[in-house]
C-alpha positions in Angstrom: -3.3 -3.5 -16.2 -5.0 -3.6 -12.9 -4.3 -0.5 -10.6 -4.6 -0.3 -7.3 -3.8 2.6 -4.8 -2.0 1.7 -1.5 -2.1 4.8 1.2 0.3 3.9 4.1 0.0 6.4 7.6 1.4 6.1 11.0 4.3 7.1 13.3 7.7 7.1 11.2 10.2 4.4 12.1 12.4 2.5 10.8 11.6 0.1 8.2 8.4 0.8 6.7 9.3 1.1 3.0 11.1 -1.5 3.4 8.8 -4.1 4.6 6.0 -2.7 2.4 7.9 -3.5 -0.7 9.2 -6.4 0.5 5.7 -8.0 0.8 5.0 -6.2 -2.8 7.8 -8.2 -4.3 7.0 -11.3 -2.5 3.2 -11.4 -4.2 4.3 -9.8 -7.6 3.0 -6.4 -7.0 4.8 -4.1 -8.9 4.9 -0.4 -7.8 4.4 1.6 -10.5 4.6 5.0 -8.7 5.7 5.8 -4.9 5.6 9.1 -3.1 6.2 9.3 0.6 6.0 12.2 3.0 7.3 12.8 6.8 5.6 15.2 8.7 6.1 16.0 12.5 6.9 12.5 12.9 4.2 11.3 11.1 5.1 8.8 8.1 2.6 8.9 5.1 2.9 7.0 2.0 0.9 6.7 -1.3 1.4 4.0 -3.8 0.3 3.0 -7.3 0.6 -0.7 -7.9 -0.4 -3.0 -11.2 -2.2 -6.1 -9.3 -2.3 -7.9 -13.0 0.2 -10.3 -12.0 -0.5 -10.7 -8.3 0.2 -14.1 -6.9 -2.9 -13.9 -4.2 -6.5 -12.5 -4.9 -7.4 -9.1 -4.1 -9.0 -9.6 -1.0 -6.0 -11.8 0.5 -3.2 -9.3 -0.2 -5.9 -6.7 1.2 -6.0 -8.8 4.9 -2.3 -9.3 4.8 -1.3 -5.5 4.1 -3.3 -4.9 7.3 -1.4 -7.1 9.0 2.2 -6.1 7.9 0.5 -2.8 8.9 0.0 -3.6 12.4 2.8 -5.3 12.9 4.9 -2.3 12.0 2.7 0.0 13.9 1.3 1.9 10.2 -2.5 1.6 8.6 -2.2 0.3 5.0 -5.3 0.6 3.0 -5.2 -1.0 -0.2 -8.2 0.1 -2.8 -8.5 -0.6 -6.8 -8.0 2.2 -8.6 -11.7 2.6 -9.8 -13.3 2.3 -6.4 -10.1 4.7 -5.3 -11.3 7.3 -8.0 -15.4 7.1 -8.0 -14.7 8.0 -3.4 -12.7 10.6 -4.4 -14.7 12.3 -7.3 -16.4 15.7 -6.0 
């Protein structure tokens, strides 16, 4: 299993889980775990997908996340969950 972390953050609207997972399901993404938080209108997701059976490499569904990110007015960042964990290691 490839794991990959996806971090979602912007102003909350309507939609946005939504159109995330719908792109997810489109490329064969599959969410393995999903925790999303609201604060003082602020919308902030964080995801843990298996890219194993992605239809697109990497670096594509990377670009494209940014895009449905922009077009819904959020940042989506997607990282692999080894690069993800050596940034984050104090």
């Amino acid at each position: 299993m490839k794991k990959a972390i996806i971090t979602v953050v912007g102003k909350d609207t309507v939609g946005i889980i939504a159109k995330v997972c719908t792109y997810l399901a489109q490329e064969n993404i599959n969410i393995l775990d999903i925790s999303q938080t609201i604060v003082d209108g602020y919308f902030n997701m964080m995801m843990i997908v298996d890219v194993n059976s992605a239809a697109k490499p990497v670096g594509e569904i990377i670009t494209e996340l940014e895009t449905v990110g922009k077009n819904i007015g959020v940042v989506i960042r997607l990282q692999m969950e080894e690069i993800f964990t050596k940034m984050h290691r104090i």
